[in-house]
N, C-alpha and C positions, 0 to 999 in steps of 0.2 A: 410830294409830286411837284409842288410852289421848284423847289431845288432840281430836282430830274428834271426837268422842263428848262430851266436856267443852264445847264450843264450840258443838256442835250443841244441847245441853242449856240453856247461858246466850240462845239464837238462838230457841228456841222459848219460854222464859220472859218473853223481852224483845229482842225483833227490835231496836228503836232503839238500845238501850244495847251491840250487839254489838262495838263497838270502843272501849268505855269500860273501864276499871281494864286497859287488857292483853290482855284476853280472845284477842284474835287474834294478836296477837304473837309468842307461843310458834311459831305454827303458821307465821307469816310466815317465821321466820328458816327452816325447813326450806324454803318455797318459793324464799327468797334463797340456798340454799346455804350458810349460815352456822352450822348445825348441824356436827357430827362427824360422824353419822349421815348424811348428806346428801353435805355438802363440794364439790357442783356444785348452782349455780341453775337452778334448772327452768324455766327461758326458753335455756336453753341447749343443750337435748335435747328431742328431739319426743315421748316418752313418759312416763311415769312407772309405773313398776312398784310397786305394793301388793300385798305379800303380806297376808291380811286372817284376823284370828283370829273366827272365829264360835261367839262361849263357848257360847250356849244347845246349840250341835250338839254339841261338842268335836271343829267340824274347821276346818280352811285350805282359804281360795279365793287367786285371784289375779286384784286388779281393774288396770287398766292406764288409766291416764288419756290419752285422746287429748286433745291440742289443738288439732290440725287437724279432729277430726270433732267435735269438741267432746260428749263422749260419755266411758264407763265400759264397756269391753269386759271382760267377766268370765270367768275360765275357773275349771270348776266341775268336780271330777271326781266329784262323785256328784249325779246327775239327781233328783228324786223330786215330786209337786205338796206334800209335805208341808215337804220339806227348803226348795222354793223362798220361801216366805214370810218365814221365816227367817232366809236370807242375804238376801233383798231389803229387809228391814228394815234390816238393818246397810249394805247394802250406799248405801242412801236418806240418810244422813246421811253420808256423803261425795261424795255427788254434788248436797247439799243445801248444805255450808258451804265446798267447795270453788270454787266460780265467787265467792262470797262475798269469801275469802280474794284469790283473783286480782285483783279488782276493788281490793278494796284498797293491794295491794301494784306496782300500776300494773303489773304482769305483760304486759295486753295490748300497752304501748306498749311495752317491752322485749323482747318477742316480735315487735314488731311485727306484731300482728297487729290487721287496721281493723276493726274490731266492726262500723261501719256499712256496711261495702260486703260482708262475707264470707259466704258463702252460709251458715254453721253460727251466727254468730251476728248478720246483721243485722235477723230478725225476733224476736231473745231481748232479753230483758231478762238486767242484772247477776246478777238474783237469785233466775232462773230455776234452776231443777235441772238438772245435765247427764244425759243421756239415759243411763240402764244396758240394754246388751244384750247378753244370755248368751249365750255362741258357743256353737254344738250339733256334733254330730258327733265329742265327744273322748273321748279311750279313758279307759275308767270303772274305780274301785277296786272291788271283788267287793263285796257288800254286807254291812256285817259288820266291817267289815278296817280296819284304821288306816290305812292306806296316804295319804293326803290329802298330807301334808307332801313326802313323792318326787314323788307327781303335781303338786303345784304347783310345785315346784323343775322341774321338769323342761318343765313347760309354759313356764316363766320363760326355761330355758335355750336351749328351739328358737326361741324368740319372738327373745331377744334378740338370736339369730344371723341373723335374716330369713328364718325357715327356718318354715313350716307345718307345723303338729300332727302327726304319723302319725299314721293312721287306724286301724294294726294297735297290739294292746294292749300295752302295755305288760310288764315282768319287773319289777317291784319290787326284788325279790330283787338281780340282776344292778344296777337301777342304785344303789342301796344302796351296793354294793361298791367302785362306779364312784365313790361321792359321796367315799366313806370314804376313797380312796385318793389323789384330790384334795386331800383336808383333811389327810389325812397330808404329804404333798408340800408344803403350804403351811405346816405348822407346822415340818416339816423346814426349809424353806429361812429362815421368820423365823427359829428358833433358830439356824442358823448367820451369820445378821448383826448376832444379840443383838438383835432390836426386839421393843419393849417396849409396841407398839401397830401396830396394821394401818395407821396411814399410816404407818411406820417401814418397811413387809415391802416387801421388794420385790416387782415385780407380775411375777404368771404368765408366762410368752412368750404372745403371742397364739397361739389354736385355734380350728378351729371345728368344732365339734360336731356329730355325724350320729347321730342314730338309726336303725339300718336295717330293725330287726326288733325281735323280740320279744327275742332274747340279747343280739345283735350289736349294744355300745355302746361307742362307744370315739371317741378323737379325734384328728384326723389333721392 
């Protein structure tokens, strides 16, 4: 976001020069995959998960880049009409330099995806903004409460399983526990192979994740 913010900044100063001195590049290799951080090219997966820091608030959303609906689906765990401005400012410059970025990086054809026959983008323009819209109905942190960073992790984690939000609230507390002991288990298992970097560690056994209730989190 540190870079969209930087690039969104060079785009509103001088729309023409936004791919002169580099300016996009940094951002491209994260679309190619060539980043650390990355390490798979985003023409190679149909979402893109952005965990998003929103300093003015001091909280985490979670924006998810579709490129088949060609859109910005947001999951927000705290609602408010004051809070919404807010995150839709931040949330406007990555839905503003990111089609931007694609276009450049020839994304669509390696996606193959036809711009001119495809129902989401063959009435867009390149440099169009992609559509941001807040999913409603998600279980909300007490107001007050730091909780933000579990409710996004956790929105992240049923999403990425093809699994729909529960509807019943959340236990902060309990999935805490649940996170903590994950991250135990995975720093356990890098230190017993000596790696000295997460593409070193070896990977988890695949799980998949259910949320049943409000206590009851666990993985089977």
């Amino acid at each position: 976001m540190s870079i969209i913010r930087f690039v969104r900044d060079v785009f509103s100063a001088d729309a023409e020069n936004l791919t002169a001195g580099g300016h996009v590049a940094h951002l491209n290799e994260y679309i190619n995959g060539f980043r650390m951080h990355a390490a798979v090219s985003w023409h190679t997966v149909e979402d893109i998960y952005v965990p998003v820091n929103i300093k003015e608030k001091h909280h985490w959303v979670l924006a998810i880049l579709s490129f088949s609906e060609r859109c910005i689906f947001l999951y927000d765990s705290y609602e408010s009409s004051v809070h919404y401005s807010a995150i839709l400012n931040v949330i406007e410059k990555l839905a503003a330099i990111i089609p931007l970025c694609l276009e450049h990086c020839d994304f669509y054809v390696k996606k193959e995806i036809h711009v001119e026959n495809h129902p989401r983008y063959k009435d867009k323009d390149s440099s169009d903004m992609f559509y941001v819209l807040f999913q409603e109905s998600l279980p909300q942190q007490p107001s007050g409460s730091l909780d933000y960073g579990v409710y996004m992790v956790t929105y992240a984690e049923c999403l990425s399983y093809g699994h729909k939000i529960p509807t019943n609230e959340f236990d902060p507390n309990a999935l805490r526990t649940r996170y903590v002991a994950i991250l135990w288990d995975y720093g356990t298992r890098k230190q017993d192979v000596n790696a000295h970097s997460d593409v070193e560690a070896p990977l988890r056994p695949p799980t998949q994740s259910r949320i049943t209730s409000v206590t009851e989190i666990f993985d089977v």
